[in-house]
Residue frames as qw, qx, qy, qz and C-alpha x, y, z in Angstrom:
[[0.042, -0.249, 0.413, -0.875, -8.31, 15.09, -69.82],
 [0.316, -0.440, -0.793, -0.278, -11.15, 14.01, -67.70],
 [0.182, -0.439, -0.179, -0.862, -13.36, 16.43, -66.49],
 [0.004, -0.283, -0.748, 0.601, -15.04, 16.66, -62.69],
 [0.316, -0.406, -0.479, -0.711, -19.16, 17.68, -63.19],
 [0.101, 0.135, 0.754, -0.635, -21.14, 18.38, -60.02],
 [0.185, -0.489, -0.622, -0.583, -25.23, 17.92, -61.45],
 [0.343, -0.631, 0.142, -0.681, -28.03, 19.52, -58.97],
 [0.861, -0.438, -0.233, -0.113, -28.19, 16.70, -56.71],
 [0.286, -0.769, 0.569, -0.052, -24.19, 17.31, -55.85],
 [0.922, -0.055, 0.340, 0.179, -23.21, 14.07, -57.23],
 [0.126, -0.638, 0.566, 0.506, -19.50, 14.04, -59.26],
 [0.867, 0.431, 0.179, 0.177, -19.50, 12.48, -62.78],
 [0.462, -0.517, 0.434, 0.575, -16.90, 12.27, -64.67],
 [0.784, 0.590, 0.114, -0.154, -16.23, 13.21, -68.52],
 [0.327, -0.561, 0.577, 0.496, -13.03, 11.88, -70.39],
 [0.666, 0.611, -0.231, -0.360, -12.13, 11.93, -73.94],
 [0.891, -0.100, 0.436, 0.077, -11.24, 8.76, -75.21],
 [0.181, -0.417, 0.565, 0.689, -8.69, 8.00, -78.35],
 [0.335, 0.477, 0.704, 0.405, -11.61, 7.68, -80.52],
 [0.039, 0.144, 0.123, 0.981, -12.12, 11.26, -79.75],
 [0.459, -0.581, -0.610, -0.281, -15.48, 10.13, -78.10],
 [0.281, -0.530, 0.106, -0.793, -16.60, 11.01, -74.54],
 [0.487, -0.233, -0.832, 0.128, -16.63, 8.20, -71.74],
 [0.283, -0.500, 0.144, -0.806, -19.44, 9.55, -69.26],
 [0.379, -0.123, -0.845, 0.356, -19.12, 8.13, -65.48],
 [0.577, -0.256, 0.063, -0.773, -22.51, 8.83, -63.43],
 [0.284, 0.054, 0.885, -0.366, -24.90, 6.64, -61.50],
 [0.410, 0.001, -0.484, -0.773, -27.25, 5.78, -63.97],
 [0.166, 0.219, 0.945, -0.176, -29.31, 3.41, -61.43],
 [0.324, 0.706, 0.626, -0.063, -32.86, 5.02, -62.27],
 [0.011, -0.213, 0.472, 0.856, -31.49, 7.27, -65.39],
 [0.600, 0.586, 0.332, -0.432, -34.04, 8.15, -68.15],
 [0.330, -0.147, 0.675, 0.643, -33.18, 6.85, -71.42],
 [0.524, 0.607, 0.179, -0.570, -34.73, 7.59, -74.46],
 [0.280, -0.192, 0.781, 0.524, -34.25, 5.48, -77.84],
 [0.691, 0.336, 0.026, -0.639, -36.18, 5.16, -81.07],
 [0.827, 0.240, -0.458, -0.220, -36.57, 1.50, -82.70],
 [0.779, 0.140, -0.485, 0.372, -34.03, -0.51, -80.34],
 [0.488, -0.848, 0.019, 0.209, -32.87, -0.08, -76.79],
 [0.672, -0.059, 0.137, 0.725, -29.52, -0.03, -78.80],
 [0.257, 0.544, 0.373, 0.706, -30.52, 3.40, -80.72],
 [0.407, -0.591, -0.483, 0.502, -30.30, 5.83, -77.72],
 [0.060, 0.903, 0.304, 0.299, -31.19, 9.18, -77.94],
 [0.127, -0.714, 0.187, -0.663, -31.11, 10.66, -74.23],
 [0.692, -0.249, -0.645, 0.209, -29.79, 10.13, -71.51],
 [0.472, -0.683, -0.048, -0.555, -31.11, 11.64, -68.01],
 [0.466, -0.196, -0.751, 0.424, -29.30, 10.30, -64.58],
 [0.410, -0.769, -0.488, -0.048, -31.29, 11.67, -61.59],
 [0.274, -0.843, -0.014, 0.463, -30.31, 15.34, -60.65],
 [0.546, 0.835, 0.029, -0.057, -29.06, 15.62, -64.47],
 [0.202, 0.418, -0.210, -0.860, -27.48, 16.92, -66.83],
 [0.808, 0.457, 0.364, -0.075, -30.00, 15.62, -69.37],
 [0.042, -0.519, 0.597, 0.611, -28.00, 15.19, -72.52],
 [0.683, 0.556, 0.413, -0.232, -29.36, 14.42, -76.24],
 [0.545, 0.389, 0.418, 0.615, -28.47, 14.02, -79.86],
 [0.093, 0.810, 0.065, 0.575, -26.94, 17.69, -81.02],
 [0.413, -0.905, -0.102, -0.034, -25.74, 18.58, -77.61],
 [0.319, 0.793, -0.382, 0.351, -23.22, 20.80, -77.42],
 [0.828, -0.388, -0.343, 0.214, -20.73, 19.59, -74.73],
 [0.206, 0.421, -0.143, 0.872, -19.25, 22.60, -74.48],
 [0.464, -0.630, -0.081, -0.618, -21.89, 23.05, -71.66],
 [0.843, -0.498, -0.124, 0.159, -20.68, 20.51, -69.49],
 [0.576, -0.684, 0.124, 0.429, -17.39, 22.12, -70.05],
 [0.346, 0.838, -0.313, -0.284, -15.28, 24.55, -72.05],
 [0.151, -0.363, 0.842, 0.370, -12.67, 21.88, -73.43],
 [0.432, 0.207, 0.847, 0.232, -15.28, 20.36, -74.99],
 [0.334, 0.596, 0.389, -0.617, -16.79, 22.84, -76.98],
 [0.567, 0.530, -0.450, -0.442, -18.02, 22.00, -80.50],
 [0.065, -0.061, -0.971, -0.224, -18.17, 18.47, -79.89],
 [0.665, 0.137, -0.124, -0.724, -21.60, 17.31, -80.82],
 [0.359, -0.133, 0.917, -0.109, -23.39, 14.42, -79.36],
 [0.578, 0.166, -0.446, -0.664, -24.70, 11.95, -82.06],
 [0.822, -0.120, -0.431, -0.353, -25.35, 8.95, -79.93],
 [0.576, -0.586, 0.492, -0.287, -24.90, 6.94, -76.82],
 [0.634, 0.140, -0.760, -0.023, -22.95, 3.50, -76.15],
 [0.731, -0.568, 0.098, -0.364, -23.58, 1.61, -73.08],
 [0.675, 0.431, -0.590, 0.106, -21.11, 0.22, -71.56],
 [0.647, -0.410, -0.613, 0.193, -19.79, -1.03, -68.08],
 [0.337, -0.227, -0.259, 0.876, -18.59, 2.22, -67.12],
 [0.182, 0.603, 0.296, -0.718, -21.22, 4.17, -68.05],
 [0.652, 0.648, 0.277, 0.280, -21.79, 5.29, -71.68],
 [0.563, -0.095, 0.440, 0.693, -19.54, 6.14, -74.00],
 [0.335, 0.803, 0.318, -0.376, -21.02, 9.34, -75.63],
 [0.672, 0.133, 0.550, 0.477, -20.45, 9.43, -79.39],
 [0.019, 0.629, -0.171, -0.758, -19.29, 12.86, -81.03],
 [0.626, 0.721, -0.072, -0.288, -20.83, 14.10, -84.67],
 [0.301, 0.739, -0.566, -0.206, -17.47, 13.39, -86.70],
 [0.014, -0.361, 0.930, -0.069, -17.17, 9.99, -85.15],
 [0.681, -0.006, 0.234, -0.694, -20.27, 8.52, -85.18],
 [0.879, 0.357, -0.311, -0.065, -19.12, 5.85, -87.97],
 [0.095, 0.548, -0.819, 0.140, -16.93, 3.99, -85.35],
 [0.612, -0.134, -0.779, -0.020, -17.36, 0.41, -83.13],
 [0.561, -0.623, 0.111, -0.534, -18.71, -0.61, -79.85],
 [0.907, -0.042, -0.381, 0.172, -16.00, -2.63, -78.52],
 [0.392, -0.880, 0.038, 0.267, -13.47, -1.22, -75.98],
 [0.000, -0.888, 0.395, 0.234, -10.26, 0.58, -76.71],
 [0.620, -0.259, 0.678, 0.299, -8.31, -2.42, -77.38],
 [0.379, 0.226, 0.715, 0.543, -9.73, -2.90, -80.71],
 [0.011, 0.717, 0.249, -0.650, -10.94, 0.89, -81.25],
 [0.075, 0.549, -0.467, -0.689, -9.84, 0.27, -85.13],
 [0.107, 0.151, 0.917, 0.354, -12.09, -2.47, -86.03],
 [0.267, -0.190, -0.341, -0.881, -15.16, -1.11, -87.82],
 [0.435, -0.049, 0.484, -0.758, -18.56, -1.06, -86.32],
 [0.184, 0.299, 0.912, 0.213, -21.21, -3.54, -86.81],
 [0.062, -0.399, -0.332, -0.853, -24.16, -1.48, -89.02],
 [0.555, -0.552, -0.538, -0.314, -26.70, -2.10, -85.80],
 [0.570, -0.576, -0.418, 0.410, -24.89, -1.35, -83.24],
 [0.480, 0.162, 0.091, 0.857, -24.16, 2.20, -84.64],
 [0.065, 0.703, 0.378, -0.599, -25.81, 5.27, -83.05],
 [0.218, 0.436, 0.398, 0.777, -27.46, 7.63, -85.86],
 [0.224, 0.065, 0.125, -0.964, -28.89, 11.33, -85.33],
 [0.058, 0.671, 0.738, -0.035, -33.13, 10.65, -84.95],
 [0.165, -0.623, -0.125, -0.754, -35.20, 13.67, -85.83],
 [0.088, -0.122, -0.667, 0.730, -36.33, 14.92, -82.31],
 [0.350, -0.406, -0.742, -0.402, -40.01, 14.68, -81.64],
 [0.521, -0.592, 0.001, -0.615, -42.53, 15.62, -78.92],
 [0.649, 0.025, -0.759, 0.044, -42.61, 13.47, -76.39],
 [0.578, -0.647, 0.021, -0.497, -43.11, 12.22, -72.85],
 [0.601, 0.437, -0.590, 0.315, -41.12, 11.45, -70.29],
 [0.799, -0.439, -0.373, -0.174, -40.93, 9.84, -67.09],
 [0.220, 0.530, -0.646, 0.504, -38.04, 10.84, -64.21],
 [0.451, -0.067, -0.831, 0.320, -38.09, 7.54, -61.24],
 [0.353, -0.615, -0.690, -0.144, -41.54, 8.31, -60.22],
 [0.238, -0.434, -0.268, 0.826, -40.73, 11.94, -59.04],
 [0.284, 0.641, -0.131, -0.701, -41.93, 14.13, -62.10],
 [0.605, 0.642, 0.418, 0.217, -42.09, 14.52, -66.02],
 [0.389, -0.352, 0.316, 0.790, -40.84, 15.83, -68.75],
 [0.352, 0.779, 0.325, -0.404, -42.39, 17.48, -71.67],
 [0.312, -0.367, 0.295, 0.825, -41.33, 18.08, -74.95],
 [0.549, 0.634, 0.444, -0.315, -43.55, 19.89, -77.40],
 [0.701, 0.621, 0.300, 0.182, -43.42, 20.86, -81.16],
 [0.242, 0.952, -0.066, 0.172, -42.00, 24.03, -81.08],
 [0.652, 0.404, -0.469, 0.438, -38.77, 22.42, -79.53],
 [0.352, -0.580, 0.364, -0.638, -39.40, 24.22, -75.92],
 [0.647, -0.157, -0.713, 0.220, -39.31, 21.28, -73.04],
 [0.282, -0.605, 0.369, -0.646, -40.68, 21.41, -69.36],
 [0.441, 0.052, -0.811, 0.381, -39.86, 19.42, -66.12],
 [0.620, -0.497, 0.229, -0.561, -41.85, 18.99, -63.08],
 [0.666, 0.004, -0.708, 0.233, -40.58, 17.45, -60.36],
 [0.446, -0.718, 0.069, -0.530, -41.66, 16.99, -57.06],
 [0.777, 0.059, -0.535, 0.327, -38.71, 14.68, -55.33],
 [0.519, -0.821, -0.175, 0.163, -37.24, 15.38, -51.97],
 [0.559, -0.247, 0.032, 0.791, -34.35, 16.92, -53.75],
 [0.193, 0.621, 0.525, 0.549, -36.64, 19.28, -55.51],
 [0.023, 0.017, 0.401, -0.916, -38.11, 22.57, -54.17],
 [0.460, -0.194, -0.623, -0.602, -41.22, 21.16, -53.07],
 [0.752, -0.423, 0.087, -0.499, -43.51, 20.05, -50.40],
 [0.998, -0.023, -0.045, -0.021, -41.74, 17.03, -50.31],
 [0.335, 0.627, -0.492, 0.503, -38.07, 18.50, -49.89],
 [0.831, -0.497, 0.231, 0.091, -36.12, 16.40, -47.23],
 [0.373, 0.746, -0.539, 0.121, -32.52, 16.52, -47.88],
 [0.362, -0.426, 0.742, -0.370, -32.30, 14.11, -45.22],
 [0.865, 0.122, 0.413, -0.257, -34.55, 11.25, -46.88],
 [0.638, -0.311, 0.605, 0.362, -32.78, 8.24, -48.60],
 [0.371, 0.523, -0.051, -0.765, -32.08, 8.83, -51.87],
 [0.254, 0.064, -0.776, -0.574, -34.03, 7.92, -54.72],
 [0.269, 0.162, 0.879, -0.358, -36.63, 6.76, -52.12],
 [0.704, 0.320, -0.207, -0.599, -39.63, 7.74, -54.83],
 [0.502, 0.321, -0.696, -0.401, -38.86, 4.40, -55.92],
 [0.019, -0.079, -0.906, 0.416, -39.62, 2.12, -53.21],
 [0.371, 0.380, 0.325, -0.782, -43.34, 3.86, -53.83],
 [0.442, 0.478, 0.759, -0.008, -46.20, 2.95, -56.22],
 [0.001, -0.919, -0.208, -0.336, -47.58, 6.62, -56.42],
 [0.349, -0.438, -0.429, 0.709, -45.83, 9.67, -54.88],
 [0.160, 0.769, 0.383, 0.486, -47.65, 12.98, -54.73],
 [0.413, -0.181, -0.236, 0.861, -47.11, 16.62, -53.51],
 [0.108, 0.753, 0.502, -0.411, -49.05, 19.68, -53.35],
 [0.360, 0.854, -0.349, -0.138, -46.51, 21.52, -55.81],
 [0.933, 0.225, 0.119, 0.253, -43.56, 21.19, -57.54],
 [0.236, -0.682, 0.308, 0.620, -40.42, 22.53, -59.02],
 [0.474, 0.760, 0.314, -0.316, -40.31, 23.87, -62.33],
 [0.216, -0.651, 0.381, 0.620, -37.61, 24.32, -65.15],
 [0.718, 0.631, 0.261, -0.134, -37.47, 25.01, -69.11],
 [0.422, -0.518, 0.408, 0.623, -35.60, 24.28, -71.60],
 [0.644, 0.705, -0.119, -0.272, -34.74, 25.21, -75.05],
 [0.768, 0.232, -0.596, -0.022, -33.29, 22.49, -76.59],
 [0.740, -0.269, -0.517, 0.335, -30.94, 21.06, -73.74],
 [0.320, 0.275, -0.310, 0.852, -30.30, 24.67, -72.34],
 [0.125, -0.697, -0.624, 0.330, -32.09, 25.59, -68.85],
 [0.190, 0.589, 0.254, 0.743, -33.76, 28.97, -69.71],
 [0.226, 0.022, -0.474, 0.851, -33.50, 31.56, -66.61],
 [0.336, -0.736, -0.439, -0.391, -37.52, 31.34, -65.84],
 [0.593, -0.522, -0.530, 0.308, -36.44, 32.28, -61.92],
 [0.010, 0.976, -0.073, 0.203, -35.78, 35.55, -60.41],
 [0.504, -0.698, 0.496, -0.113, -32.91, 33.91, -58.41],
 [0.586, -0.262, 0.759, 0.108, -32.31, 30.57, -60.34],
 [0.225, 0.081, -0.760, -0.605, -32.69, 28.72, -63.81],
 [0.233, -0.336, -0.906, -0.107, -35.73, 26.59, -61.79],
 [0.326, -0.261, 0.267, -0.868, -38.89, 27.55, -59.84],
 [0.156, -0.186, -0.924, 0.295, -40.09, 25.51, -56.68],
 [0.202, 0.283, 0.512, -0.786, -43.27, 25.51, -54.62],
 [0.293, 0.141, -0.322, -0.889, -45.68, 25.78, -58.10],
 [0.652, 0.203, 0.571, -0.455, -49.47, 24.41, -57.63],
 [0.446, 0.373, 0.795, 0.173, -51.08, 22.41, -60.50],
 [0.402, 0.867, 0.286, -0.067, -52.58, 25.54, -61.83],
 [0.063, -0.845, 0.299, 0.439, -49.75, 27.41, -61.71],
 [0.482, -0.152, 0.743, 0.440, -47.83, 24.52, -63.86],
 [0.526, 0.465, 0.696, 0.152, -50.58, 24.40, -65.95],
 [0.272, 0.947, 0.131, -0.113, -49.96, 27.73, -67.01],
 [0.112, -0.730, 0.560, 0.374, -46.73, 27.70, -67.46],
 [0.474, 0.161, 0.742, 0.447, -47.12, 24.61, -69.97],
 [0.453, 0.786, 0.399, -0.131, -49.37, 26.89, -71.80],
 [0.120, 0.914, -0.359, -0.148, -46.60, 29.66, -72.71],
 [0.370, -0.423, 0.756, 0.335, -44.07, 26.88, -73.23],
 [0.611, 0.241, 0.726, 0.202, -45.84, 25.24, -75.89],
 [0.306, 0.850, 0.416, -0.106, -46.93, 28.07, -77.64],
 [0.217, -0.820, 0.247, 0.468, -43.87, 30.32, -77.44],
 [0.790, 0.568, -0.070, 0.221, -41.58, 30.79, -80.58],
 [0.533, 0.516, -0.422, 0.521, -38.57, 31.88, -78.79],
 [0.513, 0.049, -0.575, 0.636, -36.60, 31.85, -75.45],
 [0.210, 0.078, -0.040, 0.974, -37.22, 35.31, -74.55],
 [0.565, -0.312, -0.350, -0.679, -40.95, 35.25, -74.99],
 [0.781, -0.289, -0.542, -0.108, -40.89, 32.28, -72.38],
 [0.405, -0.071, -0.355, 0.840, -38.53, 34.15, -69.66],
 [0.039, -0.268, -0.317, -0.909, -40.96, 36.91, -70.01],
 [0.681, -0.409, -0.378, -0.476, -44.44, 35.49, -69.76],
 [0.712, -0.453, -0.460, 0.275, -43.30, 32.99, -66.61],
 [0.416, 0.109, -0.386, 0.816, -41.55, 36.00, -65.04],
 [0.243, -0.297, -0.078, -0.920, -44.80, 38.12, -65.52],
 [0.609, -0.380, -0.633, -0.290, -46.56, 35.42, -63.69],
 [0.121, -0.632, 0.474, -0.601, -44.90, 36.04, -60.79],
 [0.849, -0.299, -0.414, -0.137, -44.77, 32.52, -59.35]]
C-alpha cells in the first residue's frame, strides 16, 4: 500500500512497503539533512526540508497508522529515494527487488547507533539541537518558517543561493525523541521568537526530564 504524506512545506512524499517488508520513502531530498556515524553508508537520519525528520527507533506509525510498530533501524539510498529499513529486517541486502534474496554485504548493512547529542545544520535556514537528556530543538528562520523572513512567494530553498542568511527571530519547535511536543498555544511550533527568547527556551529543553515539564515552562513563558 503506498501511503500519500503532506510535510509542513505542503510537499507529497510517498511511503510504500516493499516485499522485504521495508519502507521505500519518495521525497525531494535535494538539500535533506543526513546524519551517519563512521561512513556516509551508516545513516542515521534523515531530514528533507519541511520534514518529517525520521531516525533510528522511529515509530512509523506516525507517518501513518498502517505502519504502526514498524521500527526504523536504518536508511538505504537509493535512486528513488531511500529505502527505510524496519527493526526485524535489518539483516537484509542493498540491491533492488530483483534479487531481494541475496544476502547483504556486512558494510553495506545499516545497524542501530546509540543516539548522541549533537548538531545539526538545516540548508542554511536554522539548526537543530540535540542534548543529553534526549529533548531536541529547531530554529529556523526560512521563508517558509514563521519569521521575519516569511515569503511564501520566494523561490524555494532560496537560503541556498546565500552565504549567510539572517533574521531578527525565528520559529521554534521541540521534540522528544522524533515527536513534536505541543510548546504552542495554537500549534506544535512557535514563530516570531528573538535570540533571547530562544535562548531560553534551550535552557528548559536541556535541562528538563520529561515532556510535560517542557510544555509547561515554554507555555509559562508566554512567547
Amino acid at each position: 500500500m503506498k501511503v500519500k504524506y503532506t510535510n509542513r512545506h505542503n510537499e507529497v512524499q510517498t511511503f510504500e512497503v516493499n516485499k522485504r517488508g521495508n519502507i521505500q520513502w519518495k521525497a525531494d531530498f535535494e538539500f535533506s539533512s543526513c546524519k551517519f556515524t563512521g561512513t556516509p553508508k551508516d545513516i542515521t537520519m534523515v531530514d528533507p526540508p519541511g520534514g518529517p525528520y525520521i531516525n533510528l527507533e522511529y515509530d512509523m506509525g506516525i507517518i501513518d497508522k498502517s505502519f504502526d510498530g514498524m521500527i526504523v533501524a536504518g536508511f538505504i539510498s537509493n535512486e528513488n529515494g531511500y529505502e527505510i529499513v524496519m527493526k526485524e529486517n535489518k539483516e537484509i541486502n542493498t540491491y533492488g527487488d530483483d534479487d531481494w534474496a541475496t544476502p547483504a554485504k556486512e558494510e553495506e548493512i545499516i545497524k542501530i547507533k546509540n543516539k548522541n547529542m549533537s548538531f545539526e545544520a538545516t540548508t542554511n535556514k536554522g539548526f537543530r539541537m540535540t542534548f543529553d537528556n534526549g529533548f531536541s530543538i529547531s530554529v529556523q528562520w526560512g521563508t517558509m518558517n514563521y519569521c521575519e523572513r516569511k515569503n511564501l512567494m520566494a523561490k524555494y530553498k532560496n537560503e541556498m543561493e546565500y552565504d549567510i542568511t539572517e533574521s531578527i527571530n525565528a520559529e521554534i519547535a521541540v521534540y522528544d525523541d522524533e515527536e513534536m511536543i505541543n510548546i504552542g498555544e495554537h500549534d506544535t511550533v512557535i514563530g516570531w521568537c528573538s535570540p533571547d527568547e530562544v535562548a531560553k527556551v534551550i535552557t528548559i529543553v536541556s535541562s528538563a526530564t520529561t515532556a510535560n515539564e517542557i510544555e509547561s515552562k515554554i507555555k509559562s513563558l508566554k512567547l
